[in-house]
C-alpha positions in Angstrom: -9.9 -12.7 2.2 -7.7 -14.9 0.0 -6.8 -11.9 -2.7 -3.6 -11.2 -1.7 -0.7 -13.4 -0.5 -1.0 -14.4 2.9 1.7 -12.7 4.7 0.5 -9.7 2.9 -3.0 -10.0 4.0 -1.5 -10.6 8.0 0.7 -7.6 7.7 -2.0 -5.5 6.6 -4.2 -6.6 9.4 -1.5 -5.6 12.2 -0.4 -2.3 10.7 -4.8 -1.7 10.8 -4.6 -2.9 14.5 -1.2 -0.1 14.8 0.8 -3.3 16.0 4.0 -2.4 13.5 7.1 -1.8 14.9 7.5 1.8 14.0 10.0 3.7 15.1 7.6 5.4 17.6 6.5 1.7 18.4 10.1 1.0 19.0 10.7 3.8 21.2 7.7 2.7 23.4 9.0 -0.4 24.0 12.2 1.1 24.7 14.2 -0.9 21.9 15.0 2.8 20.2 15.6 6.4 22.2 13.7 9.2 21.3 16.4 10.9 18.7 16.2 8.0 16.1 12.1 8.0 15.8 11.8 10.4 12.4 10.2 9.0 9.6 12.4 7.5 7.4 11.1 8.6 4.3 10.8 12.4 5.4 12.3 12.7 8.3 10.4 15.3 9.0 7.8 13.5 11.5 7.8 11.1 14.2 7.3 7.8 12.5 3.7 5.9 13.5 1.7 3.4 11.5 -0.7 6.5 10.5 2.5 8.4 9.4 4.3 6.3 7.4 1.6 4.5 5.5 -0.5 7.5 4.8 0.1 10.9 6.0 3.6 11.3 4.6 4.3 13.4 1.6 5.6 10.9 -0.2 3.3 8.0 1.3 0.8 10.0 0.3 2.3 10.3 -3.3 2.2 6.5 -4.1 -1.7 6.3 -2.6 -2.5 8.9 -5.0 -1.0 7.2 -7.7 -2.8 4.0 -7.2 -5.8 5.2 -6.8 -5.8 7.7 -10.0 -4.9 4.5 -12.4 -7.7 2.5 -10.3 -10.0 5.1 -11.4 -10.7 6.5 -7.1 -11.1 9.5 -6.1 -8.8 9.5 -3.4 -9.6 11.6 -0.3 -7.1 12.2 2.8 -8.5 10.6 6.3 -8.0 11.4 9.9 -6.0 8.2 10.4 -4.4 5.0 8.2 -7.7 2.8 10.1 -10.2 5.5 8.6 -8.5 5.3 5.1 -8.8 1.6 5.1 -12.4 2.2 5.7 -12.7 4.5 3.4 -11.2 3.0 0.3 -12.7 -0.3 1.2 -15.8 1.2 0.6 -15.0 2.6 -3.0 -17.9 1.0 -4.6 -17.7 -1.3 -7.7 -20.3 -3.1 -9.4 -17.9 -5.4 -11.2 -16.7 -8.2 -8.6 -13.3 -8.5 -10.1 -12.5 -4.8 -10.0 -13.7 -4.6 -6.3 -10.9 -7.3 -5.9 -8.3 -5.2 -7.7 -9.1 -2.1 -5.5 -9.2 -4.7 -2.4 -5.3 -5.7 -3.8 -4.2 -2.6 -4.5 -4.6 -1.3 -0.9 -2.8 -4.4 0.7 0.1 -4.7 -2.3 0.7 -0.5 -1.5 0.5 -0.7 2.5 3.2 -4.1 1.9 5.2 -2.3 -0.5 5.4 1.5 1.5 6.7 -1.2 4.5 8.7 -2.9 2.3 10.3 0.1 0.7 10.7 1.5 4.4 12.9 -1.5 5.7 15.0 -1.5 2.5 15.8 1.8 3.6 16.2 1.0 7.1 18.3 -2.4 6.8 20.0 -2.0 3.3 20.4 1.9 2.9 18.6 1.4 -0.2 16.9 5.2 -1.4 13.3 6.2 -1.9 13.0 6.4 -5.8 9.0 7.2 -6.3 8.2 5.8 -9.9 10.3 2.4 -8.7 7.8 1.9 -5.9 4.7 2.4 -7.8 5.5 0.1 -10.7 6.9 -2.1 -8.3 3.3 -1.7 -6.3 1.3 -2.7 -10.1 3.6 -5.7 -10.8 2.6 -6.8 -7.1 -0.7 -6.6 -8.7 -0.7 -7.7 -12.0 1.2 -11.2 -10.3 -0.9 -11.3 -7.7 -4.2 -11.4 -9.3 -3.1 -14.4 -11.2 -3.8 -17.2 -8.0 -7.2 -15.7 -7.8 -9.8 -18.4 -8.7 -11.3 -15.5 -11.4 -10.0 -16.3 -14.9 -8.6 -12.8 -16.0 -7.9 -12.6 -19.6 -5.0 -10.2 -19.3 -0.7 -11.3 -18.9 0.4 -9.5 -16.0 2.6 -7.9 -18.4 -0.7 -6.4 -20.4 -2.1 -5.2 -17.3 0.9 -3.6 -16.0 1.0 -1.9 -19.6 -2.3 -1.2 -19.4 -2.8 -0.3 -15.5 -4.9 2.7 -15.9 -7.3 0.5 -18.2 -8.5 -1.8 -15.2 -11.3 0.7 -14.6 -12.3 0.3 -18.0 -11.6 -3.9 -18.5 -13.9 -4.3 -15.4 -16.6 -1.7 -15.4 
């Protein structure tokens, strides 16, 4: 799709085809045993794919505030495939925007995976508001290699992130 970085763009494409090592992955392959497979956000679940990028409480939290400053109704899904389908089809008539919302879901599924191995690796904590702005800078940085001339400093539109339904109608 070229909108966001590479790596970003293959890492979404193997969490959609549920080929991330998850703790549940892990256990399956017997690299982990079955006590050390709760979510690490929650622990309160065993951690898949469909749990941590979607179903968790505080997953959920970050899609919810993405998609309210993107202007989405967001709605919850059976499984993290069926979201993806879902919120790909959000429709847009402005091409740009359609782009942001296509960003928005790759930059959130990178940074939730991000923030999850920070955790994992580097006993770094969860800190909510932290992930989301660090989700719109993703963004707002992103969106300037696209070949689409937007008129707006990633600073503006991280000021301004709840105005991108608004700049591209």
């Amino acid at each position: 799709m070229n909108i966001a970085p590479p790596k970003v763009e293959f890492m979404t494409w193997l969490a959609l085809l549920g080929k991330l090592n998850t703790k549940e992955m892990l256990v399956r392959k017997g690299i982990r045993t079955t006590e050390a497979i709760m979510c690490s956000f929650c622990s309160l679940h065993p951690q898949s794919g469909d749990h941590i990028l979607m179903s968790c409480a505080l997953s959920w939290e970050v899609w919810k505030c993405m998609a309210e400053d993107l202007g989405i109704k967001i709605e919850t899904q059976q499984s993290f495939r069926q979201f993806y389908d879902w919120w790909m089809t959000r429709r847009s008539y402005n091409h740009v925007r359609k782009q942001f919302i296509v960003l928005a879901f790759s930059a959130t599924v990178w940074s939730i995976w991000h923030k999850r191995n920070m955790m994992v690796f580097h006993n770094q904590r969860y800190d909510h508001s932290t992930l989301c702005h660090t989700i719109k800078w993703r963004i707002a940085l992103w969106s300037k290699a696209w070949k689409e001339d937007i008129h707006y400093s990633p600073e503006d539109l991280i000021r301004h992130f709840n105005c991108i339904p608004r700049l591209f109608p």
